[in-house]
N, C-alpha and C positions, 0 to 999 in steps of 0.2 A: 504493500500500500504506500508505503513510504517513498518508493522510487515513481509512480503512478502520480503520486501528490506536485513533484516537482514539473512532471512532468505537464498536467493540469495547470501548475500558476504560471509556467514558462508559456502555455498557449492563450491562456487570457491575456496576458502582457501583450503578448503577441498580435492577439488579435485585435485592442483595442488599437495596437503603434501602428497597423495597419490602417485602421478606418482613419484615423487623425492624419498620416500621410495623403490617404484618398483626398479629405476635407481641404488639406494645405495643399492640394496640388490641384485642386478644380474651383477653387475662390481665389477672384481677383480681389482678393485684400491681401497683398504681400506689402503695398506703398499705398497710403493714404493722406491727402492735406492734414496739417495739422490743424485746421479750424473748417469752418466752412466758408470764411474771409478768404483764406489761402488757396479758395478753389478757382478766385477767378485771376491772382496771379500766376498760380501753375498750371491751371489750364488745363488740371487734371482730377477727375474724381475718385476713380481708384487704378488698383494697377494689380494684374499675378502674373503668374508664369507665362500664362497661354491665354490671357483677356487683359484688353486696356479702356481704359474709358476714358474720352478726353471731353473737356468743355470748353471749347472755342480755341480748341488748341491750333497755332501755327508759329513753323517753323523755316528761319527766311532761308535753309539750309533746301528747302521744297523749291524746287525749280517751276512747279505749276503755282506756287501759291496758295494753295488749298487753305480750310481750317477744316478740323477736325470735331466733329460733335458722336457722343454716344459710344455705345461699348462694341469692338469686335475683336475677332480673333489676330490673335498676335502675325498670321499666316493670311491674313486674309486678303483681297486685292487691293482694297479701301487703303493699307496701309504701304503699297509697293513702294510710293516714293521717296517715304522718313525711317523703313523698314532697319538699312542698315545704320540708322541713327539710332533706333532704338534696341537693337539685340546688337548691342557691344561682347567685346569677348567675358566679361567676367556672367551677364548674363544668360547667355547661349550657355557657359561652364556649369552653371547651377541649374535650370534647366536640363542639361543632360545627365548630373547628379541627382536628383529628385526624378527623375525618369528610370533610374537605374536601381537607387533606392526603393521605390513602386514597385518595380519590378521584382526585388526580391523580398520585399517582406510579402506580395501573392504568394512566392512561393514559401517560406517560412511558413504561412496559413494553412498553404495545403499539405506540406508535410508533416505539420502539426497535426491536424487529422487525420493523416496514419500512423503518425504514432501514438494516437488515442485510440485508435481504434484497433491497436496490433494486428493487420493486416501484411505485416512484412515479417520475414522470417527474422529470426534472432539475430543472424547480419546483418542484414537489412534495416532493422528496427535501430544497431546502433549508430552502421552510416547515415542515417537519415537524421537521428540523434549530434550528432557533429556535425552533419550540415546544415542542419538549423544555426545551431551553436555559431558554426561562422559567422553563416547568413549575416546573421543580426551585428554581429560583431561588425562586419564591413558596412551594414546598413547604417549604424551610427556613424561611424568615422563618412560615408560620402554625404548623411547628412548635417554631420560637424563641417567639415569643409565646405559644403553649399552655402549653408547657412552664413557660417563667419567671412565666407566670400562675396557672399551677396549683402551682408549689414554692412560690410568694413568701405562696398562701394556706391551703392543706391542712396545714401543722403550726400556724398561728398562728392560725386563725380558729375564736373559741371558742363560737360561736351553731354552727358544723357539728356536730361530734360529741363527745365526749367525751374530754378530757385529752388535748390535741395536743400536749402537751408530750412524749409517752409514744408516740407512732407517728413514724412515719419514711417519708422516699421507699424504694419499692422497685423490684427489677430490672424490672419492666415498664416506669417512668417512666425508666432508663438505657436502654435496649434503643429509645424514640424517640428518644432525645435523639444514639444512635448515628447511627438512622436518618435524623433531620436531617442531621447531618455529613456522610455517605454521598451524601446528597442534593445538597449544597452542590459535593462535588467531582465531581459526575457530571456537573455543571454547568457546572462550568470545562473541563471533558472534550467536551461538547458544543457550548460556546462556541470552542475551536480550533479541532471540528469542521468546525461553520457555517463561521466564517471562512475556513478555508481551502479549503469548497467552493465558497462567496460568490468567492473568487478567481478560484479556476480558473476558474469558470461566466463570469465576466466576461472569462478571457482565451483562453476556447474562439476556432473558428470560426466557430460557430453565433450566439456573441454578436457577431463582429465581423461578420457578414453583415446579421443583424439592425440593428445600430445603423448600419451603410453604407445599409442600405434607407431606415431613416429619417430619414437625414440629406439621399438621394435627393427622398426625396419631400415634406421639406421645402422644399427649391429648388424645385420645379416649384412648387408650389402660393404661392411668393412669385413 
């Protein structure tokens, strides 16, 4: 029960780091005005990964002149002309962090439900036990790195957008930085896990049959 227990709070972890990364990675509130004053010097209302919402925004960098009203996708044609003005390299870097991150806490999820459900043989159930365990491990650290990459540059970098003195992180860029931490101890949750299955596994009978075999047919064949 005891090994079973670790295993249980390492997947709840898990699975709420998950839905909070979902949350921070499909809400344009990563950058928000600091006031509602500050929306019509910045000319922006909110901002995430993959959604911008501008309000009267222009930029004399636009060769057509355009202004910019209302929310679209970060990809979309509305934006082709201030496009490479706005996915600078440090945000295309977090963007593809937080995509990669996504991508493995789904799978932390779903190995986590086989290893609740012991559908994998005693192998299997421990490799799957350590690679959760990394998972998450690396899941923190590309969401450490996004994060601190994209705070350290989204209020100070002043070729991005306008008066970053004047916008601020918002609850979408908390809501990952949750979901890293979430991440981190679902990790240590799965690293007891491992271990103590790693144990047992070695002090089964199955194992000690196994390594009597080998040690059998070591002799003969010297």
């Amino acid at each position: 029960m005891g090994d079973n227990l670790w295993s249980i709070l390492g997947f709840v972890i898990c699975l709420f780091s998950c839905l909070l990364i979902i949350l921070a990675f499909s809400t344009p509130y990563w950058i928000e005005p600091e006031n509602r004053a500050a929306i019509i010097q910045t000319q922006l209302e909110k901002l995430g990964l993959w959604e911008i919402c501008f309000a009267g925004y222009s930029d004399n960098r636009d060769s057509f002149g355009r202004t910019y009203n209302g929310c679209w996708w970060i990809f979309s044609r509305e934006y082709d002309a201030i496009r490479k003005y706005i996915l600078k390299g440090w945000f295309a870097t977090t963007q593809a962090l937080a995509t990669l991150a996504l991508i493995l806490s789904l799978s932390c999820v779903l190995f986590g439900i086989l290893l609740l459900l012991k559908c994998l043989p005693k192998m299997g159930q421990r490799y799957s036990a350590l690679f959760v365990c990394l998972a998450n491990y690396l899941n923190f650290i590309l969401l450490a790195v996004g994060l601190i990459y994209f705070g350290t540059h989204a209020d100070t970098d002043r070729s991005w957008l306008k008066h970053p003195n004047l916008r601020k992180l918002s609850w979408s860029f908390y809501v990952a930085t949750i979901g890293g931490i979430l991440a981190i101890l679902s990790a240590m949750c799965y690293t007891v896990y491992w271990m103590k299955i790693r144990k047992g596994g070695e002090r089964s009978t199955a194992y000690r049959a196994r390594e009597l075999h080998t040690y059998r047919a070591d002799r003969y064949y010297r």
